[in-house]
N, CA, C and O atoms as a GROMACS GRO file, in nm:
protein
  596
    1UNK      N    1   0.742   1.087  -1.210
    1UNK     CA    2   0.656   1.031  -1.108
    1UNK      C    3   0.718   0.902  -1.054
    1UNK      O    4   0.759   0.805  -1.117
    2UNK      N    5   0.716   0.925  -0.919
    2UNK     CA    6   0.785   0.782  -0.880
    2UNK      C    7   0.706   0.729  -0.769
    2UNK      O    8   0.649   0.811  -0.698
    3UNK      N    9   0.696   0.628  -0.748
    3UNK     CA   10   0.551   0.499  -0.668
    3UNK      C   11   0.642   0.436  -0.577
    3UNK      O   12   0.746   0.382  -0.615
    4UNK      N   13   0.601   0.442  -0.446
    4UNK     CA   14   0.659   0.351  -0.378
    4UNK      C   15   0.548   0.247  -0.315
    4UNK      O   16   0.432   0.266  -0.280
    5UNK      N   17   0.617   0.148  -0.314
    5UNK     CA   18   0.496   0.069  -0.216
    5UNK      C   19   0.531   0.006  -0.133
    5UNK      O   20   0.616  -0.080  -0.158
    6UNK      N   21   0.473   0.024   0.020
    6UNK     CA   22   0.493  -0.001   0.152
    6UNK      C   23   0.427  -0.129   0.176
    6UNK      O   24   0.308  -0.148   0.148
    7UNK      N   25   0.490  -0.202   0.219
    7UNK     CA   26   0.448  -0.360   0.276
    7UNK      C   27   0.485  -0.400   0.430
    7UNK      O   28   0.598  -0.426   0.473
    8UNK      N   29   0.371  -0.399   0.498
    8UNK     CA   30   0.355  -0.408   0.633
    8UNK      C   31   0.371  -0.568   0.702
    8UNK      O   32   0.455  -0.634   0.641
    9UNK      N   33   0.311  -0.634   0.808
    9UNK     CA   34   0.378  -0.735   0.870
    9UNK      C   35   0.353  -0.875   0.785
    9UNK      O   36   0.247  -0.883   0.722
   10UNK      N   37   0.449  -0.989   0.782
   10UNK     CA   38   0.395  -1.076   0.737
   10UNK      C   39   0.393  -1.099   0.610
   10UNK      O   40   0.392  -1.214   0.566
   11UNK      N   41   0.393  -0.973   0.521
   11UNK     CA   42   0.373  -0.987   0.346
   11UNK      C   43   0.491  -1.047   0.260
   11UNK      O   44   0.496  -1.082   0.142
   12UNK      N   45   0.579  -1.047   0.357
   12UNK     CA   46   0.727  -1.108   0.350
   12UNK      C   47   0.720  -1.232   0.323
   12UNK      O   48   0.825  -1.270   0.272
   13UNK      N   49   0.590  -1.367   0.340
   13UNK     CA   50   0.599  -1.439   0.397
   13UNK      C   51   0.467  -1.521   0.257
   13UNK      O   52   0.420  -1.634   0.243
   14UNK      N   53   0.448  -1.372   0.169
   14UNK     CA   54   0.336  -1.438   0.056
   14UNK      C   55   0.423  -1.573  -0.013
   14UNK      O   56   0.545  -1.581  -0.026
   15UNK      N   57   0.349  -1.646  -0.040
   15UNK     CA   58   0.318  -1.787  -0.130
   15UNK      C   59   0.341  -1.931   0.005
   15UNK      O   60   0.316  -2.048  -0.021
   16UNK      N   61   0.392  -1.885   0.139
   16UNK     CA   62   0.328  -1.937   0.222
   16UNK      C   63   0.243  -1.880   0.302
   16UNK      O   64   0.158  -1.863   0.214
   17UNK      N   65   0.223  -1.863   0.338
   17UNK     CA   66   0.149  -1.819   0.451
   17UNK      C   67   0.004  -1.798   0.405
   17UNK      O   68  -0.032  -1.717   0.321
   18UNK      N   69  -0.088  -1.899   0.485
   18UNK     CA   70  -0.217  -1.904   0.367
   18UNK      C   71  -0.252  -1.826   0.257
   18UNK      O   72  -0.296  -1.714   0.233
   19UNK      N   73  -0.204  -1.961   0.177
   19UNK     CA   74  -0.229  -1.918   0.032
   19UNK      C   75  -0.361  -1.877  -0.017
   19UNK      O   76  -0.394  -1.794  -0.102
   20UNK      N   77  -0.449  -1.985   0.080
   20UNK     CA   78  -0.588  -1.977  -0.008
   20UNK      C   79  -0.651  -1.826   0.051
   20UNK      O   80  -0.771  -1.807   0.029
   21UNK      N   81  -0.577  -1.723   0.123
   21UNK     CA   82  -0.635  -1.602   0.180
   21UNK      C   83  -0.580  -1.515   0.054
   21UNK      O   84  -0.645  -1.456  -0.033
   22UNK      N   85  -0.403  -1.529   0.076
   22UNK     CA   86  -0.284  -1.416  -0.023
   22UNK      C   87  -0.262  -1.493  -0.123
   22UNK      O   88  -0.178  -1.432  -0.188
   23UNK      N   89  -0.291  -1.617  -0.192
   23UNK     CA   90  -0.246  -1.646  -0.300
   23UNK      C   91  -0.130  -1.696  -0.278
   23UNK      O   92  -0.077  -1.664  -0.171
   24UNK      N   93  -0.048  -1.797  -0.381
   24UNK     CA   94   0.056  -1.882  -0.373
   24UNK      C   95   0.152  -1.792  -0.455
   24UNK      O   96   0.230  -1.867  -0.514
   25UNK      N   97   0.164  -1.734  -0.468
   25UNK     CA   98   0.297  -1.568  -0.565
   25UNK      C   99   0.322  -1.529  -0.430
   25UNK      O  100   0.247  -1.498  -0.338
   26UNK      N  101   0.498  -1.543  -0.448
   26UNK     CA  102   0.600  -1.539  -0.383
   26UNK      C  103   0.592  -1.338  -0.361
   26UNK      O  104   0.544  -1.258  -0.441
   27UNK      N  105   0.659  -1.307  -0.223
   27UNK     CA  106   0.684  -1.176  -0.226
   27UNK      C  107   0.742  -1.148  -0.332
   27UNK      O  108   0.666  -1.085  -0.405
   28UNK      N  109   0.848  -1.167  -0.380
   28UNK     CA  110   0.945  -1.147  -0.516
   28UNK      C  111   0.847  -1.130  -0.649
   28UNK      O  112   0.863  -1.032  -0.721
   29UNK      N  113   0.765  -1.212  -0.673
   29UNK     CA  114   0.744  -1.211  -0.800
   29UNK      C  115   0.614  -1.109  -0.772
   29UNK      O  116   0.619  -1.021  -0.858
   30UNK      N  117   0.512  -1.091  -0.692
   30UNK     CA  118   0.446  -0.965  -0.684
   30UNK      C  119   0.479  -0.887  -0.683
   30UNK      O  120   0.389  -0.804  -0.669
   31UNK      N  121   0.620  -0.821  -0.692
   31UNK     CA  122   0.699  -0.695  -0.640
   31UNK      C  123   0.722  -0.667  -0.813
   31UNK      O  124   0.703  -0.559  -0.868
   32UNK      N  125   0.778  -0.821  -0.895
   32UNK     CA  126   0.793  -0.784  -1.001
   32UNK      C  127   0.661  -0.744  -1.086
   32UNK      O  128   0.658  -0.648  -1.163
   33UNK      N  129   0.595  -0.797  -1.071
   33UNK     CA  130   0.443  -0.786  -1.102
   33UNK      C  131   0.373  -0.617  -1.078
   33UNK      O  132   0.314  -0.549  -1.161
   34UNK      N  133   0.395  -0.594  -0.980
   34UNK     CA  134   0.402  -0.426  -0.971
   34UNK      C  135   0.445  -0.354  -1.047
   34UNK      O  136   0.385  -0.274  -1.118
   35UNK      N  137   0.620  -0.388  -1.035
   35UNK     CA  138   0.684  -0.279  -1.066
   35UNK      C  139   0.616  -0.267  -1.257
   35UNK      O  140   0.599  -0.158  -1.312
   36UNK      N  141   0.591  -0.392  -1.323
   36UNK     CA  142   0.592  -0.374  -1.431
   36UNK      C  143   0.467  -0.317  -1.475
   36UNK      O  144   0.469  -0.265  -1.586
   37UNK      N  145   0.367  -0.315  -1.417
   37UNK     CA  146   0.232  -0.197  -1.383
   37UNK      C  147   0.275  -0.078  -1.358
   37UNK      O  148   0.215   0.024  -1.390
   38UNK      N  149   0.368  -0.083  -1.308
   38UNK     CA  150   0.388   0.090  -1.305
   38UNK      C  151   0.446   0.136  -1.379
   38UNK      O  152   0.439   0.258  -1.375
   39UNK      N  153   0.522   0.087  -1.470
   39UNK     CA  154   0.614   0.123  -1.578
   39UNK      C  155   0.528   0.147  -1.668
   39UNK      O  156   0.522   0.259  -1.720
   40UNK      N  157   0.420   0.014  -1.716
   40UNK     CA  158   0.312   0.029  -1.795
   40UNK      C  159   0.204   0.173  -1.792
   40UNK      O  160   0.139   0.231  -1.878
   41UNK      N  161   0.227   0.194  -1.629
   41UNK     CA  162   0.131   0.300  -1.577
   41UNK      C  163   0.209   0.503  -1.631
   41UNK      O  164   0.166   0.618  -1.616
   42UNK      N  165   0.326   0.446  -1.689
   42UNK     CA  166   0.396   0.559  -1.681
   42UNK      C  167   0.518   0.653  -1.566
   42UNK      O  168   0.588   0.752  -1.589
   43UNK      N  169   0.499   0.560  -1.430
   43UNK     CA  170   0.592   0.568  -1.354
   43UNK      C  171   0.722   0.550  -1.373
   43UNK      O  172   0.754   0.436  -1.404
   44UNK      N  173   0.844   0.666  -1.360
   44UNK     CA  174   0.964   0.651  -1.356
   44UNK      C  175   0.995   0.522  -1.293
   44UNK      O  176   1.031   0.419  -1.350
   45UNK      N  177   0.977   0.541  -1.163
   45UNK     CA  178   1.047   0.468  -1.094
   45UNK      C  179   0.922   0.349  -1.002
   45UNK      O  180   0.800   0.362  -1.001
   46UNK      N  181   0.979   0.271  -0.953
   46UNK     CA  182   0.835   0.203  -0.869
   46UNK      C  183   0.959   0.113  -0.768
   46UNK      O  184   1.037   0.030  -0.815
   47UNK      N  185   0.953   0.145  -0.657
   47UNK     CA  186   1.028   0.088  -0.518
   47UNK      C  187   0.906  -0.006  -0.449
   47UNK      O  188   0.797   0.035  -0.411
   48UNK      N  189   0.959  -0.143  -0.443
   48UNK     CA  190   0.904  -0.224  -0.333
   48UNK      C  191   0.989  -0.236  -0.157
   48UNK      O  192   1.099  -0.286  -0.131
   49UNK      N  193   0.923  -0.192  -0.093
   49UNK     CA  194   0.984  -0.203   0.049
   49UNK      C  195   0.880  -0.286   0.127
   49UNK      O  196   0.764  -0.283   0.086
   50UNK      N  197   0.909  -0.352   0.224
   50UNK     CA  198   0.842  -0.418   0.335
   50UNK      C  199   0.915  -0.411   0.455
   50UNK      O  200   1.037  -0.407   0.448
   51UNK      N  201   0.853  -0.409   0.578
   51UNK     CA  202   0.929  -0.408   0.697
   51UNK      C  203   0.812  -0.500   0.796
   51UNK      O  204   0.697  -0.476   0.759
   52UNK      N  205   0.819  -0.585   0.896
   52UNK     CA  206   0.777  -0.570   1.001
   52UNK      C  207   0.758  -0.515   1.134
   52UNK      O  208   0.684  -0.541   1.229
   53UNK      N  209   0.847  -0.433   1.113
   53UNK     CA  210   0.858  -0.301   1.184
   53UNK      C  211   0.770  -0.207   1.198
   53UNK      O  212   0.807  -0.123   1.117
   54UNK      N  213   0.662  -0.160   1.257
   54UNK     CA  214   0.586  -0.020   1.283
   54UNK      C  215   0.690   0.080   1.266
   54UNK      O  216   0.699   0.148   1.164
   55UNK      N  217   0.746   0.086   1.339
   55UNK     CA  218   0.895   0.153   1.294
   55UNK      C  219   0.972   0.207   1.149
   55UNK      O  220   1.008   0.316   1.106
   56UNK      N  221   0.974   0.108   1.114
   56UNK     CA  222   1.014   0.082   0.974
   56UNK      C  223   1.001   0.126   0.880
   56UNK      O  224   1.069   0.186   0.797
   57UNK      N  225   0.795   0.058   0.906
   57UNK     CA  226   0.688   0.175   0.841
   57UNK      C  227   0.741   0.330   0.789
   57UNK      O  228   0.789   0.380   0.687
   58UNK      N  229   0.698   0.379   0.939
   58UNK     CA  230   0.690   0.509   0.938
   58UNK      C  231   0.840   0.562   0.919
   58UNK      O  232   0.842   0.673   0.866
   59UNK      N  233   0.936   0.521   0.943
   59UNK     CA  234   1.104   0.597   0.896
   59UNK      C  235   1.005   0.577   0.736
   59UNK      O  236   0.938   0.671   0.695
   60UNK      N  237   1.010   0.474   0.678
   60UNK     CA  238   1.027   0.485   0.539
   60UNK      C  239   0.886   0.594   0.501
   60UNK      O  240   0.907   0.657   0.397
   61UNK      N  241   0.787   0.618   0.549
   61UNK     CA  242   0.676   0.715   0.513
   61UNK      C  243   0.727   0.858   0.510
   61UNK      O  244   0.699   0.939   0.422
   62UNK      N  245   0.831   0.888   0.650
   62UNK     CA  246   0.898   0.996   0.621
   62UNK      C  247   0.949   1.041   0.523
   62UNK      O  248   0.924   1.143   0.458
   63UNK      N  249   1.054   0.930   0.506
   63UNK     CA  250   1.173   0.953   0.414
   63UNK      C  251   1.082   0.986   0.264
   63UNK      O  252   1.105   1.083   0.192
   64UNK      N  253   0.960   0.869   0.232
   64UNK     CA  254   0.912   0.961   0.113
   64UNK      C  255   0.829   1.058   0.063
   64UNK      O  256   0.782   1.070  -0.050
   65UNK      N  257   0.818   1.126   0.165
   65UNK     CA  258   0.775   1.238   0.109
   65UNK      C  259   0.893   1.377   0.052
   65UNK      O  260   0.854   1.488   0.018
   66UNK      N  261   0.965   1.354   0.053
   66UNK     CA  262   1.087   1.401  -0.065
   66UNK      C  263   1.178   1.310  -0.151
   66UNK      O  264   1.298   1.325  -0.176
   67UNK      N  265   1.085   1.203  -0.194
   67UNK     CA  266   1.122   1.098  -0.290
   67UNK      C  267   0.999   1.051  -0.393
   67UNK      O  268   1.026   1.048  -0.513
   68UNK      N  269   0.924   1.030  -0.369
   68UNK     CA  270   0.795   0.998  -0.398
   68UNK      C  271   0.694   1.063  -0.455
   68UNK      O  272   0.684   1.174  -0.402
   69UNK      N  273   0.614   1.046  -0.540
   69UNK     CA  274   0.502   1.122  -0.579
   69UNK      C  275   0.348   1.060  -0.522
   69UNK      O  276   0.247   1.131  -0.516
   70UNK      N  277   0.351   0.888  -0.475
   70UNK     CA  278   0.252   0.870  -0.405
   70UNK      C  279   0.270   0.742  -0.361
   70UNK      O  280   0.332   0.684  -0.450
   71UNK      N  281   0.251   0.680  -0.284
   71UNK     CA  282   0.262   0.549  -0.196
   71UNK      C  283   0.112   0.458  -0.222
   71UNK      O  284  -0.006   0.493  -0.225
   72UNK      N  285   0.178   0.328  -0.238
   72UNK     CA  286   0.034   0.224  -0.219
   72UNK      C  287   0.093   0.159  -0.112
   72UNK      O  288   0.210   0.120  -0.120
   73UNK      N  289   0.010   0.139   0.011
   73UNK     CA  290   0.050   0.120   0.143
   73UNK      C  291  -0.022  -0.018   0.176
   73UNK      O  292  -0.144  -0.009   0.184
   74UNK      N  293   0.016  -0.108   0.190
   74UNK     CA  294  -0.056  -0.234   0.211
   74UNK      C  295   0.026  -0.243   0.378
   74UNK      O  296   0.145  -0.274   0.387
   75UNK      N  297  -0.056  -0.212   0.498
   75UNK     CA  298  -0.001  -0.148   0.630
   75UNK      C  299  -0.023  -0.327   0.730
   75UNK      O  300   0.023  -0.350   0.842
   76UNK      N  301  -0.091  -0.407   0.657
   76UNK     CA  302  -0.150  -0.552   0.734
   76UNK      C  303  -0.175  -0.503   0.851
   76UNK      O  304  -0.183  -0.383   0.878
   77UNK      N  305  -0.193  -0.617   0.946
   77UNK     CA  306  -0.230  -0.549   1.108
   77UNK      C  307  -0.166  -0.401   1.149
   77UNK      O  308  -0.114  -0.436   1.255
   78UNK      N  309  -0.152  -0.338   1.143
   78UNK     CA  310  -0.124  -0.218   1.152
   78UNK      C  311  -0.259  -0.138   1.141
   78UNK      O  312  -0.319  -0.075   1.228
   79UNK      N  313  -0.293  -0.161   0.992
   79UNK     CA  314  -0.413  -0.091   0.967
   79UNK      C  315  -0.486  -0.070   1.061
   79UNK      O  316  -0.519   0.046   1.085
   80UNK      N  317  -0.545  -0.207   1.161
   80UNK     CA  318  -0.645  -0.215   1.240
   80UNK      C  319  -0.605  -0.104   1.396
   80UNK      O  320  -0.700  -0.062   1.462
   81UNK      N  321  -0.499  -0.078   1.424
   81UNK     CA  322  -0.465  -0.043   1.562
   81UNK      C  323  -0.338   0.116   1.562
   81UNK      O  324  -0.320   0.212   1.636
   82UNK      N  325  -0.284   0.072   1.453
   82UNK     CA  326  -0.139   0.164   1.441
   82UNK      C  327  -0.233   0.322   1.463
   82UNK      O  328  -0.352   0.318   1.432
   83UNK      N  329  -0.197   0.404   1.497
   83UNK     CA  330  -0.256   0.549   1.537
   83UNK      C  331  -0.081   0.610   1.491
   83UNK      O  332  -0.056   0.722   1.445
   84UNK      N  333  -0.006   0.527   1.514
   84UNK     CA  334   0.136   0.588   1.492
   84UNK      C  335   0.198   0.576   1.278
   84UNK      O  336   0.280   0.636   1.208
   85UNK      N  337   0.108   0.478   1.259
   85UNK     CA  338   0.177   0.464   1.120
   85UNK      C  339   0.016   0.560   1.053
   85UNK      O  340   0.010   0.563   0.930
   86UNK      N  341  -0.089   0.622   1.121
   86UNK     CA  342  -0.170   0.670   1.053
   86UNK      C  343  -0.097   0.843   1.095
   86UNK      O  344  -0.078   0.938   1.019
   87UNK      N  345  -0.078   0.835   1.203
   87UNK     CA  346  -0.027   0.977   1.203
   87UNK      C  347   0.117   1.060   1.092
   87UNK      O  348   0.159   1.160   1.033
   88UNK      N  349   0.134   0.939   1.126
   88UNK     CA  350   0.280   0.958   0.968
   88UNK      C  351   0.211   1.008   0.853
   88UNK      O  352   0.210   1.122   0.806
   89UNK      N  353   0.158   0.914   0.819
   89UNK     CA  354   0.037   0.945   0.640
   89UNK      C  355   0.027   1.034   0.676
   89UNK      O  356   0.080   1.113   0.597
   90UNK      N  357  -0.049   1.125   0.830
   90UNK     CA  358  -0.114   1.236   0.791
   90UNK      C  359  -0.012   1.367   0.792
   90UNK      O  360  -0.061   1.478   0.768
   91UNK      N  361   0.109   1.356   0.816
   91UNK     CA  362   0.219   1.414   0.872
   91UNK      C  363   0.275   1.451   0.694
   91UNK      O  364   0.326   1.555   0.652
   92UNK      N  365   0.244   1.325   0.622
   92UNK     CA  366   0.326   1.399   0.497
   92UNK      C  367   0.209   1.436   0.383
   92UNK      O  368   0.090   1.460   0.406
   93UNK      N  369   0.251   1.434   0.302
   93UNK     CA  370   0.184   1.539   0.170
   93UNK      C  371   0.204   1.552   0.071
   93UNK      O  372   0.226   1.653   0.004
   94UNK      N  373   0.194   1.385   0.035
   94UNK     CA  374   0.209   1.330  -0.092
   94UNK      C  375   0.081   1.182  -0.062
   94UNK      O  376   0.076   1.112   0.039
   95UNK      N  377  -0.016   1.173  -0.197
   95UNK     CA  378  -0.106   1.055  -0.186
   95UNK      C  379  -0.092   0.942  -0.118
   95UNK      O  380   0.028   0.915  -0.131
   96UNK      N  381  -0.147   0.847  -0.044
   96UNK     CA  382  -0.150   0.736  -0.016
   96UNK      C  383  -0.270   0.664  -0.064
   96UNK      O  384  -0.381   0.716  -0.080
   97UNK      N  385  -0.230   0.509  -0.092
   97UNK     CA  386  -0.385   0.481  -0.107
   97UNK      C  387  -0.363   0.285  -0.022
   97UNK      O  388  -0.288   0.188  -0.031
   98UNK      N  389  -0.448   0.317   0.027
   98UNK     CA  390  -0.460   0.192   0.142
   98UNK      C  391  -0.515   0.068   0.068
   98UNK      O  392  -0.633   0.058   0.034
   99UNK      N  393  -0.411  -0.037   0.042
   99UNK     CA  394  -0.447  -0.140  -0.042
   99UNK      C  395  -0.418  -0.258   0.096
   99UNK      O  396  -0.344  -0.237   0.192
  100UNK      N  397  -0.532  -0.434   0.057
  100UNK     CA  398  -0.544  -0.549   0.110
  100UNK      C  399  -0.532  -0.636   0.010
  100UNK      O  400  -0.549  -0.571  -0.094
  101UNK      N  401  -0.512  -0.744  -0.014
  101UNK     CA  402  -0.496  -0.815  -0.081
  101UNK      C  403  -0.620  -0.880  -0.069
  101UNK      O  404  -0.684  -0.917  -0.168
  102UNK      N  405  -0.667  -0.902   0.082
  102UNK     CA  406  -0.813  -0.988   0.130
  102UNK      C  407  -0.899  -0.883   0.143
  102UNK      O  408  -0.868  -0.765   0.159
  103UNK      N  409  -1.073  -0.959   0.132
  103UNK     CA  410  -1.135  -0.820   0.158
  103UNK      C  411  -1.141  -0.821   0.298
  103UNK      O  412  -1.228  -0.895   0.343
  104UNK      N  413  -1.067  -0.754   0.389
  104UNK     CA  414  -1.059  -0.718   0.503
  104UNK      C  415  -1.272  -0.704   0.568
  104UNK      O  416  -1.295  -0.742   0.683
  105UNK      N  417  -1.339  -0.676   0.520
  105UNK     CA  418  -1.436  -0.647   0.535
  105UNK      C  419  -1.548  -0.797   0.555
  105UNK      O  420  -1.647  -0.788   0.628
  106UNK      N  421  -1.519  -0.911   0.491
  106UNK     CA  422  -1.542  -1.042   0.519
  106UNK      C  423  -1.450  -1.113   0.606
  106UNK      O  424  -1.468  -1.234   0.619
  107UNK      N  425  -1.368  -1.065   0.658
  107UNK     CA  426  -1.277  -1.161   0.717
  107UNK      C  427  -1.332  -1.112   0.893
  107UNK      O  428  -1.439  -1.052   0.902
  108UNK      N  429  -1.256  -1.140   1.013
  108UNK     CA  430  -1.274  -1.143   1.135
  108UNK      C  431  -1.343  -0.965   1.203
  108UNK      O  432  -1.296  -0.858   1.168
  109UNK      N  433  -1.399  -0.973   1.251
  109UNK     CA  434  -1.468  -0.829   1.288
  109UNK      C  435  -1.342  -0.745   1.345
  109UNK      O  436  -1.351  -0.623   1.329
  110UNK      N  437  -1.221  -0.795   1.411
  110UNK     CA  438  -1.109  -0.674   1.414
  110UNK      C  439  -1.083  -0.630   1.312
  110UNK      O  440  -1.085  -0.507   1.306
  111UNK      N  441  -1.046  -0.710   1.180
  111UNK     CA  442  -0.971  -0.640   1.088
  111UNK      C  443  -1.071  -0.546   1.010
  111UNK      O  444  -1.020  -0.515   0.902
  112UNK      N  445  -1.210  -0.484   1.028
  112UNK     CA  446  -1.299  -0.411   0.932
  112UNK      C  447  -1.294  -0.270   0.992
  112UNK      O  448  -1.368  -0.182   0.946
  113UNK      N  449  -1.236  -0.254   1.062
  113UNK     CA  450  -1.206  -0.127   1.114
  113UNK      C  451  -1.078  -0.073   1.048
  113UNK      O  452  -0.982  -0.148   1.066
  114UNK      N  453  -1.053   0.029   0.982
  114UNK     CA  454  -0.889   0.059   0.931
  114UNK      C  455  -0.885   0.177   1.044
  114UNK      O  456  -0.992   0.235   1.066
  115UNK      N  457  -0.767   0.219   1.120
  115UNK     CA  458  -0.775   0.360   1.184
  115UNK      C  459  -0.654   0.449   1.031
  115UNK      O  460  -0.632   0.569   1.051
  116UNK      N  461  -0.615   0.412   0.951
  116UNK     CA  462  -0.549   0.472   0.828
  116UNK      C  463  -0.608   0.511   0.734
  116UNK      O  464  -0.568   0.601   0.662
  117UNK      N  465  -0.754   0.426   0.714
  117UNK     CA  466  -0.808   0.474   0.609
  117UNK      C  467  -0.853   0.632   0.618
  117UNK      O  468  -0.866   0.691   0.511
  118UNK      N  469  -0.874   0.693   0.724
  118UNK     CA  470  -0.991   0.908   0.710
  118UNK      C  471  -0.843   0.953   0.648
  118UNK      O  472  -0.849   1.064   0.595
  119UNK      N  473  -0.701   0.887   0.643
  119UNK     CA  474  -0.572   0.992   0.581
  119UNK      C  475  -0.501   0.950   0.437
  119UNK      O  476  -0.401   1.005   0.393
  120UNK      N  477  -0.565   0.854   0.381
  120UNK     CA  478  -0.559   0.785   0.266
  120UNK      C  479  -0.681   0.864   0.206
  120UNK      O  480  -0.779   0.917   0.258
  121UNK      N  481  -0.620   0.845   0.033
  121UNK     CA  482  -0.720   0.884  -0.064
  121UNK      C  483  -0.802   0.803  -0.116
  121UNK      O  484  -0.868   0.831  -0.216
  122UNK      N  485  -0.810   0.670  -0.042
  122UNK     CA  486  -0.918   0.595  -0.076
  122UNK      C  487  -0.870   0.424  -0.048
  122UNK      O  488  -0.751   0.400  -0.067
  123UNK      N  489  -0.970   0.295   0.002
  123UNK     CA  490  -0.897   0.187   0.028
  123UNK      C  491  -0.968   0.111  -0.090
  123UNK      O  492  -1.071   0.137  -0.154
  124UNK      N  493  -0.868  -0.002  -0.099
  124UNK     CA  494  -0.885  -0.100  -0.188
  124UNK      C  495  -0.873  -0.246  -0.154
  124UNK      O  496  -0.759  -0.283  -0.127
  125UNK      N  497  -0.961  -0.328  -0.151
  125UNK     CA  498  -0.950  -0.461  -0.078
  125UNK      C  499  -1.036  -0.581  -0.147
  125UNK      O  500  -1.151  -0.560  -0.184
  126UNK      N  501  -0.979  -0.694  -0.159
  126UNK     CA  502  -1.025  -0.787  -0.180
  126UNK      C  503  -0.988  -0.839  -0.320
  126UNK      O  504  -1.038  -0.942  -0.365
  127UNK      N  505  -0.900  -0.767  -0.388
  127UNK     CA  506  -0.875  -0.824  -0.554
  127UNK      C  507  -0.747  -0.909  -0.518
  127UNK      O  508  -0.721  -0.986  -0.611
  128UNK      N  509  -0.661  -0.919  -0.417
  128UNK     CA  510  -0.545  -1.032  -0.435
  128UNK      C  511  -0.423  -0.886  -0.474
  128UNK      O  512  -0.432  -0.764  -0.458
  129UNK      N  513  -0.318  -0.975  -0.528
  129UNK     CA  514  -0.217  -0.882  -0.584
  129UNK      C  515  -0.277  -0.765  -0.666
  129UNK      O  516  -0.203  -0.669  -0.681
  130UNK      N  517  -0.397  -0.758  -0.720
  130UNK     CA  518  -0.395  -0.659  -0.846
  130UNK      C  519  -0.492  -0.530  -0.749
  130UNK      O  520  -0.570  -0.446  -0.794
  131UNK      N  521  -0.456  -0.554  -0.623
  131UNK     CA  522  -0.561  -0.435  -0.552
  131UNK      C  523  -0.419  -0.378  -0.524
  131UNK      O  524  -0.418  -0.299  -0.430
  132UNK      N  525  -0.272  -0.403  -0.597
  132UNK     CA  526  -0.160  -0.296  -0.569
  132UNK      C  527  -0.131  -0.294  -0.711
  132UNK      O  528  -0.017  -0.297  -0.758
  133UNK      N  529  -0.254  -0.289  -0.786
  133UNK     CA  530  -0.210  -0.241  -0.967
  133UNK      C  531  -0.360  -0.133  -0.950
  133UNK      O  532  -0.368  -0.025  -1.009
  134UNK      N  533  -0.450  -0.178  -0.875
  134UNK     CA  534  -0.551  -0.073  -0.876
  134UNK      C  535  -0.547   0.050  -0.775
  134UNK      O  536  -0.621   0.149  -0.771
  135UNK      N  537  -0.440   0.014  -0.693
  135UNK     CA  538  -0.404   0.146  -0.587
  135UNK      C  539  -0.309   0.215  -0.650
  135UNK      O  540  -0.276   0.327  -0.612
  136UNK      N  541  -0.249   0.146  -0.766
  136UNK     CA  542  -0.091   0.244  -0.885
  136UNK      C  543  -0.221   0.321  -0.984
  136UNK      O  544  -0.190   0.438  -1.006
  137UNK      N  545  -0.323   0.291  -1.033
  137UNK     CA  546  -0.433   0.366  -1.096
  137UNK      C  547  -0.470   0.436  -1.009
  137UNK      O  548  -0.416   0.547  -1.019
  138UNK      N  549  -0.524   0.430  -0.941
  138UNK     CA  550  -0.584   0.554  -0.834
  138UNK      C  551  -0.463   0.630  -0.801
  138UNK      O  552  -0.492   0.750  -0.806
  139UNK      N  553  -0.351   0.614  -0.772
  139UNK     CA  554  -0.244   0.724  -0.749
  139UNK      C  555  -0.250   0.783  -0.903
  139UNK      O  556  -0.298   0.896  -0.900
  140UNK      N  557  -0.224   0.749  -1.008
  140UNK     CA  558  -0.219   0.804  -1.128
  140UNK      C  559  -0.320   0.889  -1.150
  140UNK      O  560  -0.285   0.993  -1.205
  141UNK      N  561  -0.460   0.878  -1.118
  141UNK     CA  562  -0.586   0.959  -1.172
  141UNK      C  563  -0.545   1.076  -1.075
  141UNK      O  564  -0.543   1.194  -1.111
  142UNK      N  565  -0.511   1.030  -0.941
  142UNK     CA  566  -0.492   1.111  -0.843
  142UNK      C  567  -0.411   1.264  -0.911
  142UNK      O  568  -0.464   1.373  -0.935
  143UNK      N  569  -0.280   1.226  -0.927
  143UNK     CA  570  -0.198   1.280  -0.983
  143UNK      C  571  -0.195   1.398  -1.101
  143UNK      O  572  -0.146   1.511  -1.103
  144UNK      N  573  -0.307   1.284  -1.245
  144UNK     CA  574  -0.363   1.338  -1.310
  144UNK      C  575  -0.451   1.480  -1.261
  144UNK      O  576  -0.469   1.587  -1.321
  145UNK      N  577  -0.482   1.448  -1.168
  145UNK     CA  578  -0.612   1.566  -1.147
  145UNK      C  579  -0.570   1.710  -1.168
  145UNK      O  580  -0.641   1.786  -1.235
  146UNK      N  581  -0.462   1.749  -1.114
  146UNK     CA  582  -0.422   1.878  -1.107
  146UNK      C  583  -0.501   1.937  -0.998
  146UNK      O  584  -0.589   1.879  -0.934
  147UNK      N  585  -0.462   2.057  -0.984
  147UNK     CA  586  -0.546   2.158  -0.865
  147UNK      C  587  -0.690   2.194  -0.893
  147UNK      O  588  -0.744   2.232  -0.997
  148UNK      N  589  -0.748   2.165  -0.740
  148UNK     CA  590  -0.888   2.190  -0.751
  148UNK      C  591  -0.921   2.310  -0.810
  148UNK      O  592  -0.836   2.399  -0.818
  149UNK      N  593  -1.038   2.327  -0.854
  149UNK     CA  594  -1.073   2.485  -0.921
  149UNK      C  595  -1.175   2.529  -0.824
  149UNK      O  596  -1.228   2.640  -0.835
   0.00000   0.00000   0.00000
C-alpha cells in the first residue's frame, strides 16, 4: 500500500504564513510527521508532493493512479472553484480523501463550499496537521474494507 499526499497552493509556505490559522511546523517537518504515520499506519511507501500549480495538481493525480493505493489531497483554494482538479479525482480510481488543516466551514463563506468534496470518500477539516494522519486512517479503513457484498 502506498499513500500519496497532494498539497495544493500556498502549503509550501506552512510555519509562515499565518501561523495562528496553519500552525508554526514548517512544510518539511509536517511531511516528516506524515510520512511517519503512515509507516506506523502500515504503508509501504508515503510520498509528499505540493505544487501551486492546478496543473501540477492534476499531472500528479493522473500519474497516481498506477502508483498509489489512495491519496490525502489537501487541494487549498482549489477546493473552492477547481471543476478541473475535481474532474481528475473523478477520472481516476483509486481513494481520495479531502483534508484542511482549518475548519474551512468557520472561516470566510467562499471557502465552505468544496466543488471536490461529491468525488472524495469523505472531508476532513479543522484538526491542523493531524487532519493528514486522520485522512491516512480513513484511506486505511477504506482499503481495509474489501468488496461490497
Amino acid at each position: 500500500m502506498n499513500i500519496l499526499i497532494i498539497n495544493g497552493p500556498n502549503l509550501n509556505l506552512l510555519g509562515e504564513r499565518e501561523p495562528g490559522t496553519y500552525g508554526s511546523d514548517s512544510y518539511a517537518s509536517v511531511c516528516e510527521e506524515i510520512k511517519a504515520a503512515a509507516a506506523d499506519l502500515g504503508f509501504e511507501s508515503c510520498e509528499c508532493f505540493q505544487s501551486n500549480s492546478e496543473g501540477g495538481i492534476i499531472d500528479k493525480l493522473h500519474a497516481a493512479r498506477s502508483e498509489f493505493s489512495g491519496i490525502v489531497l489537501n487541494a487549498g483554494a482549489y477546493t473552492h472553484y477547481s471543476y478541473a482538479v475535481r474532474d481528475a479525482i473523478a477520472a481516476i480510481k483509486i481513494p481520495v480523501v479531502e483534508v484542511h488543516m482549518s475548519n474551512i466551514h468557520s472561516r470566510e463563506e467562499f471557502r465552505h463550499k468544496s466543488v471536490i468534496a461529491p468525488v472524495c470518500i469523505g472531508q476532513i477539516a479543522g484538526f491542523g496537521k493531524y487532519s493528514y494522519i486522520l485522512g491516512l486512517q480513513a484511506i486505511k479503513n477504506k482499503l481495509s474494507e474489501g468488496p461490497a457484498i
